[in-house]
N, C-alpha and C positions, 0 to 999 in steps of 0.2 A: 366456479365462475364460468361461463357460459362464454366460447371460444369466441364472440362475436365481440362482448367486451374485453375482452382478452387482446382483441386484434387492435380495439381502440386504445387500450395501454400504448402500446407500440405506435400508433401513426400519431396520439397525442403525445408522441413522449418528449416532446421541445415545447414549452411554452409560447403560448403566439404574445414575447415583447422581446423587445431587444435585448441583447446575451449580457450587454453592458449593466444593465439591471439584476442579473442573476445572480443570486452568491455564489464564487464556485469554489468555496473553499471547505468546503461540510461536505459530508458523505450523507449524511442522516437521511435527505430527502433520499437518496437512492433506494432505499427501503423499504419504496411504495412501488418501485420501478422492475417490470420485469429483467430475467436474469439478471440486474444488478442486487436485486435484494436475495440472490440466493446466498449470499456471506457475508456478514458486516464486515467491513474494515475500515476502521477510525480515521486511518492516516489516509482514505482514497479524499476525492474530490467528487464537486456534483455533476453528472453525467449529461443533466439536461440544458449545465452551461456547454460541455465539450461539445455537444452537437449544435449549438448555437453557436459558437465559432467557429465551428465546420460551414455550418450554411455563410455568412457570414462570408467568409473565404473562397464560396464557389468559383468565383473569379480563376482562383488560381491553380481548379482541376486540383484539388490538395490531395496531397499524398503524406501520411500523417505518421509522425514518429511520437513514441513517446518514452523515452530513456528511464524512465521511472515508473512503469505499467503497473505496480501495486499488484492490486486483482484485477484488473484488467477494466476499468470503468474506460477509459480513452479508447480501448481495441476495440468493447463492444460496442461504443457507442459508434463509431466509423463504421464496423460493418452494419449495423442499422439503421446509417447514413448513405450505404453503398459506395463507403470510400475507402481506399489502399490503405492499410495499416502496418505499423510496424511497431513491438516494444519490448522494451526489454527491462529485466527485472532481476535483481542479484538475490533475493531470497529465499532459498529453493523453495520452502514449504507456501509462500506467499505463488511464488511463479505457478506452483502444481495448481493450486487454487483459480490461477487467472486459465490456464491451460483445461480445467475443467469446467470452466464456464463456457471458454470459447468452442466447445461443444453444441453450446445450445440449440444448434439449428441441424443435428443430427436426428437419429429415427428415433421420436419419442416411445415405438413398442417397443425397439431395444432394451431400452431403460428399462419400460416397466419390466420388462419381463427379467431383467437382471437383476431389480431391488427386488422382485416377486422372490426370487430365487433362493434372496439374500434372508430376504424375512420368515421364510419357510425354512430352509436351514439353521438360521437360529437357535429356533423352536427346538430342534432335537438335540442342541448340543449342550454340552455340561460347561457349566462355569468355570473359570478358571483364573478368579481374580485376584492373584498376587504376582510377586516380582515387578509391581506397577514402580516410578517412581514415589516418592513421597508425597508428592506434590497432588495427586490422582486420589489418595485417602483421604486430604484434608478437605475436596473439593465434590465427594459424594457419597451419600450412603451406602451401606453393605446390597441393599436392592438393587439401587437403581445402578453402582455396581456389575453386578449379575449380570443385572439385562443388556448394561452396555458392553461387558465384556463378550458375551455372545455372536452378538450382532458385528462385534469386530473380529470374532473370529470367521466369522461366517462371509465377510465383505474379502479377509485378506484369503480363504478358502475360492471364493469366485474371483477375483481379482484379474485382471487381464490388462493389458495397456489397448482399448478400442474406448469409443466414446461412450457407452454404457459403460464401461468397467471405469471408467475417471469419473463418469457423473455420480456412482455407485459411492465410491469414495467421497467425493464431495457431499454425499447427501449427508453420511453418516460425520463427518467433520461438523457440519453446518450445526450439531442437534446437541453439541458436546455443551454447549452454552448455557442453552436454555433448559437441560434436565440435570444441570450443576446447582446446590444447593451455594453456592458460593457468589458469591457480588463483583460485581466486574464495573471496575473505573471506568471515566470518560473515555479513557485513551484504550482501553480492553486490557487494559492488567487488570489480568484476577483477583480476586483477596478474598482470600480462605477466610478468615476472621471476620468475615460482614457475611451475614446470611440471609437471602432473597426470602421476602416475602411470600412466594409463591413461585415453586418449579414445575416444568411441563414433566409429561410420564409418559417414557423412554417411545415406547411403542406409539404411542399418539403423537408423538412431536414425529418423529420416522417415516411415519406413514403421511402425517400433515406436508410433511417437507415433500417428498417422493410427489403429491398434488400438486405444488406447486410448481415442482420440476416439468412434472409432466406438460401443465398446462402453459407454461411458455413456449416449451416446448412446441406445442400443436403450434403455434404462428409460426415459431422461428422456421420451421422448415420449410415455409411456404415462400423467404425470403431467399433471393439472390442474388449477392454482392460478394463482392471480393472476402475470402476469410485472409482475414489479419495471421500475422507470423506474430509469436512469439519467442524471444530468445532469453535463455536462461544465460547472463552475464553482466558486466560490468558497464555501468554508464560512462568510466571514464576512460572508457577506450571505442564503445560501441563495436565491438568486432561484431561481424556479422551483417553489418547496413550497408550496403551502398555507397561507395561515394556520391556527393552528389543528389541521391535517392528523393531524400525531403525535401519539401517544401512547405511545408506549415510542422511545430513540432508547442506540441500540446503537455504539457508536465506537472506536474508538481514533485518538487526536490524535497530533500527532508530538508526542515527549519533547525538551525545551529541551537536547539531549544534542549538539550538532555531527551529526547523521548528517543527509548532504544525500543525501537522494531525487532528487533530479535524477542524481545520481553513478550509482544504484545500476541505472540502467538503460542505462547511456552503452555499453557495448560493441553492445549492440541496437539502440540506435540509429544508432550511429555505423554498422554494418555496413548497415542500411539505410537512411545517408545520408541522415539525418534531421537529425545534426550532424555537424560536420567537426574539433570541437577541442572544450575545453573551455571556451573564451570562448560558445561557444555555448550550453551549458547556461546562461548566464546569460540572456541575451535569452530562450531559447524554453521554458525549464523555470520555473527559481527566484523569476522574477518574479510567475509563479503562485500559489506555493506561501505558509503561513504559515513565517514568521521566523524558524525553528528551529536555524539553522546559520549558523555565522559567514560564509561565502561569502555567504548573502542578505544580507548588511548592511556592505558597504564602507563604510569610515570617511566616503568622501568624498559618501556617498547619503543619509546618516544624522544628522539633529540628532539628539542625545541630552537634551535638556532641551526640546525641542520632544515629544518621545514621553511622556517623563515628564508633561510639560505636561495631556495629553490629557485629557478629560472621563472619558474610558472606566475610566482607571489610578486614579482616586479614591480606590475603597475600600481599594488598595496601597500607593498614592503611595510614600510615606512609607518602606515596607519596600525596595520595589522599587529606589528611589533608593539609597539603604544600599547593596545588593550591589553596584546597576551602580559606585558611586564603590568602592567595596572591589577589583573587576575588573579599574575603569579606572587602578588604582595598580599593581595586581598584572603586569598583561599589559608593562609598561614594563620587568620586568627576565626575561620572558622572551622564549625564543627565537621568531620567528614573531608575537609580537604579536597574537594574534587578539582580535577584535573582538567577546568576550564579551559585554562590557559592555552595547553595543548590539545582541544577540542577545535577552539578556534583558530588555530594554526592550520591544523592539519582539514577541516571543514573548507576552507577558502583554497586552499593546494589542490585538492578532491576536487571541489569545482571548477578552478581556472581548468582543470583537463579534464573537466567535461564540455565546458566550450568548446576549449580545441576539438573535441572528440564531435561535437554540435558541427562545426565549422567543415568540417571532412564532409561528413554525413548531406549536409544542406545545401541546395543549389542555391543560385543565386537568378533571381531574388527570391527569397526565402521570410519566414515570419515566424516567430519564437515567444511564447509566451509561458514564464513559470508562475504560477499560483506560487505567492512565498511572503512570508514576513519574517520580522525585525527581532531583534533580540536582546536580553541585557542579565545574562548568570553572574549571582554575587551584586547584580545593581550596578554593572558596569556595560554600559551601551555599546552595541556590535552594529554597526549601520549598512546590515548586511545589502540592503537597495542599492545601494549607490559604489558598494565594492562589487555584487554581480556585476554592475550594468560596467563597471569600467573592465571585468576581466571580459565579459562578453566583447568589448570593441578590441580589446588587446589581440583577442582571440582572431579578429578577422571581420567581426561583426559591424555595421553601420552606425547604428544611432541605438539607443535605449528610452523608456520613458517607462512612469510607473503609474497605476490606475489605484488609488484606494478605494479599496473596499470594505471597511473596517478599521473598528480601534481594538485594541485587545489590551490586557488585562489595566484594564480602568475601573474596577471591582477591587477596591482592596481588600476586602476581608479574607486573612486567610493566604494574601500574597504573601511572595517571601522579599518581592522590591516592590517600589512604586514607581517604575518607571515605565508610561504609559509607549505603549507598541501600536502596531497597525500591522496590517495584513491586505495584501492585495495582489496586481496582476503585473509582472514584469515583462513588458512588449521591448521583443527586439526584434530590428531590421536588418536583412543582410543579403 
């Protein structure tokens, strides 16, 4: 691609209509978008809504947090905007991800010459592909294999903490995907047991990707704006921000829906032996993470009238108890037993102290929008809108209102309820 359109990616990267029209609840379109399409990740949002509410906001000189950074689609999209970023992110492997993009606008010879380095090294080294987890056999053949084990020894062999050495990293993450003979869900859980029609080969996807690197690369460093901070922590404390700091704060939180983020990166990891099973995701991931999925909450980790208890659940108490005891009747006569109940306890505690933690952080006046929807596990409705928007004013906040943008799952084939959801933009004033 010929740096000229290259450069037009970049200055057309916001649609010319209004942001209120955008989906921004899908990652997909990022895909087409430079350095945003350097890693999928299902659970981000659309980038070319975030810079549409940044313009949008000009007004207020914004100064943009986002407590929920994923891979970083909000940080990159502010410094492509030329505006102060700030985000944070509890998933280490997810965080390194957003921290090696936010490279992009480093020396793209660097790079090459460090994948160069990598890909020549390879070459002469001998395989060495066992002691993987289990999960790394069922998900590629004895070749490709080989070739990947290689090329991972030869990345962790040059490996450095400099922005070649992170992009380095990420290049080789990014390829794990597409030369697995293995099918990957909506949400990117893997499933060894479905097998792709057709895989990329090892070297040609490595080399494709390190192009594409490069070539964003060439614009980004011609840009100069503020680079965004990253912090590897907790949304419901925000250490690290400013009091005060924000003034527009751009997010999307995980939905009270069972998708465990920790899952959705487990083949990447596992291949770089970062975990060995899935008892691991629990210790090194989920403990991180906010409460969203029945895995974070075994029965035997969890009061559930101690959560309720909480100072925090006040302005809910009352609602929120209702479902968990509706949940805690319901999950007894089905199969698997999940631990709803205490999902959504513990989900709504998580976030009333991410408000407060929002409320610190934000000046006044200040502007708050989460991409988020509705929910109903076992077929029993969680009206999560209107419980944020009251922990948000609890918290300190003004006023709340909700923007739909979507129905969700109104497709029944294949549901497990039919309770029809929505999806949209939580605006809050403060």
């Amino acid at each position: 691609m010929a740096v000229s359109i290259q450069r037009k990616l970049f200055t057309d990267f916001a649609p010319r209509r209004e942001f209120r029209d955008i989906a921004a609840s899908t990652f997909i379109d990022n895909m087409r978008l430079p350095v945003h399409r350097w890693f999928r990740f299902s659970a981000g949002f659309s980038a070319q809504w975030v810079s549409a509410v940044i313009r949008e906001n000009a007004r207020l000189s914004p100064r943009v947090l986002d407590p929920f950074a994923g891979s970083g689609t909000t940080l990159i999209a502010a410094e492509q905007s030329g505006t102060p970023s700030v985000g944070i992110e509890a998933h280490p492997f997810i965080a390194r991800i957003a921290r090696a993009k936010l490279d992009w606008r480093s020396d793209p010879e660097d790079y090459l010459e460090h994948v160069r380095q990598i890909r020549e090294r390879s070459e002469k080294l001998t395989p060495q592909a066992y002691s993987y987890p289990p999960l790394v056999y069922k998900c590629y053949d004895s070749s490709t294999l080989e070739k990947l084990d290689v090329l991972r020894q030869a990345c962790e062999e040059f490996a450095d903490d400099t922005p070649a050495g992170r992009l380095a990293w990420l290049t080789f993450v990014s390829i794990l995907r597409s030369v697995s003979h293995a099918g990957t869900a909506q949400w990117q859980y893997v499933l060894p047991n479905k097998r792709k029609a057709k895989t990329a080969k090892v070297y040609e996807a490595f080399d494709r990707t390190c192009g594409i690197f490069y070539e964003d690369m060439l614009v980004g460093r011609q840009q100069a704006s503020p680079k965004a901070t990253l912090i590897l922590g907790d949304a419901r404390r925000c250490e690290g921000v400013q009091s005060g700091w924000a003034n527009l704060v751009i997010t999307s939180p995980p939905y009270p829906n069972n998708y465990d983020y920790a899952d959705a990166t487990r083949l990447e990891m596992s291949f770089l032996r970062e975990v060995s099973g899935w008892g691991d995701l629990q210790t090194k991931i989920r403990r991180y993470l906010i409460r969203s999925c029945s895995q974070h909450v075994p029965e035997k980790n969890v009061c559930l009238e101690e959560v309720l208890d909480a100072q925090e659940l006040a302005p809910i108490r009352d609602e929120v108890a209702d479902v968990c005891r509706q949940l805690a009747e319901i999950r007894l006569e089905r199969g698997g037993r999940k631990t709803y109940h205490l999902m959504v306890a513990c989900y709504f505690r998580d976030l009333a102290l991410v408000w407060r933690a929002l409320r610190r952080c934000c000046a006044s006046p200040s502007r708050v929008c989460f991409v988020i929807g509705d929910s109903a596990p076992y077929g029993v409705y969680v009206p999560v809108i209107p419980w944020l928007g009251a922990l948000a004013t609890a918290a300190g906040f003004l006023s709340w209102r909700f923007e739909k943008t979507r129905d969700r799952n109104i497709k029944w084939k294949n549901r497990k309820h039919r309770v029809p959801l929505q999806e949209g933009r939580l605006w809050i004033e403060g």
